[in-house]
C-alpha positions in Angstrom: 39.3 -146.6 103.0 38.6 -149.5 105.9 39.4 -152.4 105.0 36.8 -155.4 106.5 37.6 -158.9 107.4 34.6 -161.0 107.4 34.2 -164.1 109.8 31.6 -166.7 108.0 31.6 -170.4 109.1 28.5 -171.6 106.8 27.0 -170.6 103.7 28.2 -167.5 103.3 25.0 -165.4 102.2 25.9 -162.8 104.5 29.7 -162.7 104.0 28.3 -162.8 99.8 26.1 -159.9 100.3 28.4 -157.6 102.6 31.2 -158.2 99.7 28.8 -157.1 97.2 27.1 -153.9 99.1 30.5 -152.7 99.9 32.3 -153.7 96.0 32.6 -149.9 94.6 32.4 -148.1 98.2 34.5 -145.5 98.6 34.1 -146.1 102.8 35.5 -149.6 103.2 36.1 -153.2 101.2 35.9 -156.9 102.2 39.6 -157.7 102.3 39.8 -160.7 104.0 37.1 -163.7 104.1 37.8 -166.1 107.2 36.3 -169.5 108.0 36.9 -172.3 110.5 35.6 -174.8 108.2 37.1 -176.5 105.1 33.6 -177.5 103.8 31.9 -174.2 104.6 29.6 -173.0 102.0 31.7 -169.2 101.7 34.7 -171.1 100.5 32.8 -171.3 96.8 30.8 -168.2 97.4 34.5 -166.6 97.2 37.1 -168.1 94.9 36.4 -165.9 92.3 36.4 -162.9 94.5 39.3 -160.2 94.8 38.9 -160.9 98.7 41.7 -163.3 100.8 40.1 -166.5 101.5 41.9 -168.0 104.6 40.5 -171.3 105.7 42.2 -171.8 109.4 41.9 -174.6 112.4 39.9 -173.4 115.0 41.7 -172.4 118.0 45.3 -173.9 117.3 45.8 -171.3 114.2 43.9 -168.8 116.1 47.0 -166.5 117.2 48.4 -167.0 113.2 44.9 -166.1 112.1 44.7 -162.9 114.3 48.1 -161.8 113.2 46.9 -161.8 109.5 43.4 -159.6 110.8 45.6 -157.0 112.8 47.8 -156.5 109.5 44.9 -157.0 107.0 41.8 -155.6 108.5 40.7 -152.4 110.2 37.5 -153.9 111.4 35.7 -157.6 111.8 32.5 -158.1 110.6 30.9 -161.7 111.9 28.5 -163.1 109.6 28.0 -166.9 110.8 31.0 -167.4 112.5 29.8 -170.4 114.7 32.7 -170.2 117.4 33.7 -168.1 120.6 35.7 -165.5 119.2 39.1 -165.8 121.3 39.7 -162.8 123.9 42.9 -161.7 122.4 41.0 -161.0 118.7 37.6 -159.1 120.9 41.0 -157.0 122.8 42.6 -156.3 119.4 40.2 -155.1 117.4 37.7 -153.4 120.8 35.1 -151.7 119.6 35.4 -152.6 115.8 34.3 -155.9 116.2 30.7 -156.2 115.1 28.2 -159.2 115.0 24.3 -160.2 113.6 22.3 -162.4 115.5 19.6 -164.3 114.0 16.5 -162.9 117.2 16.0 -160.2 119.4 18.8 -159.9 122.5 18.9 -160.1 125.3 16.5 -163.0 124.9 17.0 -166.1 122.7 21.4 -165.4 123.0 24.1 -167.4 124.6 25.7 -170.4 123.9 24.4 -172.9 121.6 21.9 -170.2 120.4 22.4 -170.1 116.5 20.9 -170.8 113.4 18.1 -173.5 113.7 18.5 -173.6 117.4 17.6 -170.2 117.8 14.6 -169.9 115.5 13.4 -172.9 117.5 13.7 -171.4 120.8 11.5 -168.7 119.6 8.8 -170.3 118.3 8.6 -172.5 120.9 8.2 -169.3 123.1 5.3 -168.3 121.9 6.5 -164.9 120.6 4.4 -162.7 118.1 8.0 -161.1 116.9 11.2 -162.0 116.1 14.3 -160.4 113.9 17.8 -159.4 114.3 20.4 -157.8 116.3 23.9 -156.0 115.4 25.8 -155.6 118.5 29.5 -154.8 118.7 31.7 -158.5 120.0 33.0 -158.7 123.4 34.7 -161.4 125.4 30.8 -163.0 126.4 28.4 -164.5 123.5 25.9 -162.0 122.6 26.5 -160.0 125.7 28.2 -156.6 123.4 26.3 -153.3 123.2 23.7 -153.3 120.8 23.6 -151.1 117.5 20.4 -151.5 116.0 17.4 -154.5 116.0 15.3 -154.9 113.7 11.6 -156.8 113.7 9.8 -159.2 111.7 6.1 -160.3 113.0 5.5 -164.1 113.1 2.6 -166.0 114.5 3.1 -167.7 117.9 4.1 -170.7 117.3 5.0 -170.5 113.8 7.7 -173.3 112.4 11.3 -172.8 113.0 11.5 -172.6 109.2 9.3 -169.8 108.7 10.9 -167.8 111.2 14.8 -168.2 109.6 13.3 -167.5 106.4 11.9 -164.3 107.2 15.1 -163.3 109.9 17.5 -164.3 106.6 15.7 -161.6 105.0 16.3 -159.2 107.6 19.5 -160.1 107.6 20.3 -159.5 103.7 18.4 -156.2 103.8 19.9 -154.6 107.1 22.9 -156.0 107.6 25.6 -154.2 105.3 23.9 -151.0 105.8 24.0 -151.0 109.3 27.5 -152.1 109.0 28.1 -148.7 107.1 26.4 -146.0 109.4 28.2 -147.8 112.1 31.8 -147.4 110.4 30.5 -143.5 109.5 29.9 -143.1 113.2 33.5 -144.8 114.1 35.2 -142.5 111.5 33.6 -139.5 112.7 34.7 -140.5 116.4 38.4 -140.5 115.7 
């Protein structure tokens, strides 16, 4: 069985819902839950969970935290984690590093293109569709190879708010399971 660390720096909704999708799997488990923020919304989501909660200071305690992933964690699952992950953690765990972003890459990614910022970069564009992307983590934001996209219409224009409340569902319904066909594929790989 894989064990999963799971890299969350806000609510936690993601982190929650991975952790729950993935509770009696006989594939993987969440193992570890990592944040870079003491006030982060995950920190309550998981005190009463059988996962490690490690609350760390981003990057002085990133070597300390990536010792703890490379003995804890066969794959890292991003879900809000609002900083560059460092190039030694993308080199240690190459090709089992996966992400979500909130819109459709290549457009709308790179820094400073999260959460609210995001959602109001596309409907400021004009855009008639919007939704997510899983792409495997590299040593560039948003730049790693794509696994799947998925789409949500919206009306051009439409209010930032709209569109994160309809890419958050995405998000809850695609997410894990896209996380699992894509650790199927890396088990039948090896």
């Amino acid at each position: 069985m894989l064990r999963i660390a799971v890299l969350a720096s806000g609510s936690g909704s993601n982190a929650e819902s991975i952790y729950r999708y993935f509770e009696h799997s006989e594939l993987a488990q969440v193992e570890m839950i990592v944040t870079n923020n003491t006030k982060a919304g995950v920190i309550q989501r998981f005190l009463d969970k059988k996962a490690v909660l490690r609350t760390f200071n981003y990057p002085e305690e990133s070597g300390a935290v990536l010792k703890e992933l490379i003995a804890g964690a066969d794959i890292v699952v991003l879900a809000g984690f609002l900083k560059m992950v460092p190039p030694s953690w993308t080199r240690a765990f190459n090709g089992r590093m996966l992400n979500i972003h909130p819109a459709i890459l290549p457009k709308f990614g790179g820094k400073g293109m999260y959460g609210k910022h995001v959602h109001k970069a596309v409907s400021e564009s004009a855009e008639s569709e919007t939704g997510i992307t899983i792409h495997l983590v590299n040593e560039q934001y948003d730049k790693g190879a794509i696994i799947s996209q998925f789409f949500v219409d919206i009306e051009p224009g439409e209010s930032p708010e709209l569109i994160e409340k309809k890419v958050r569902a995405l998000e809850q319904q695609y997410y894990a399971p896209t996380i699992e066909r894509w650790i199927e594929n890396l088990i039948l790989s090896q």
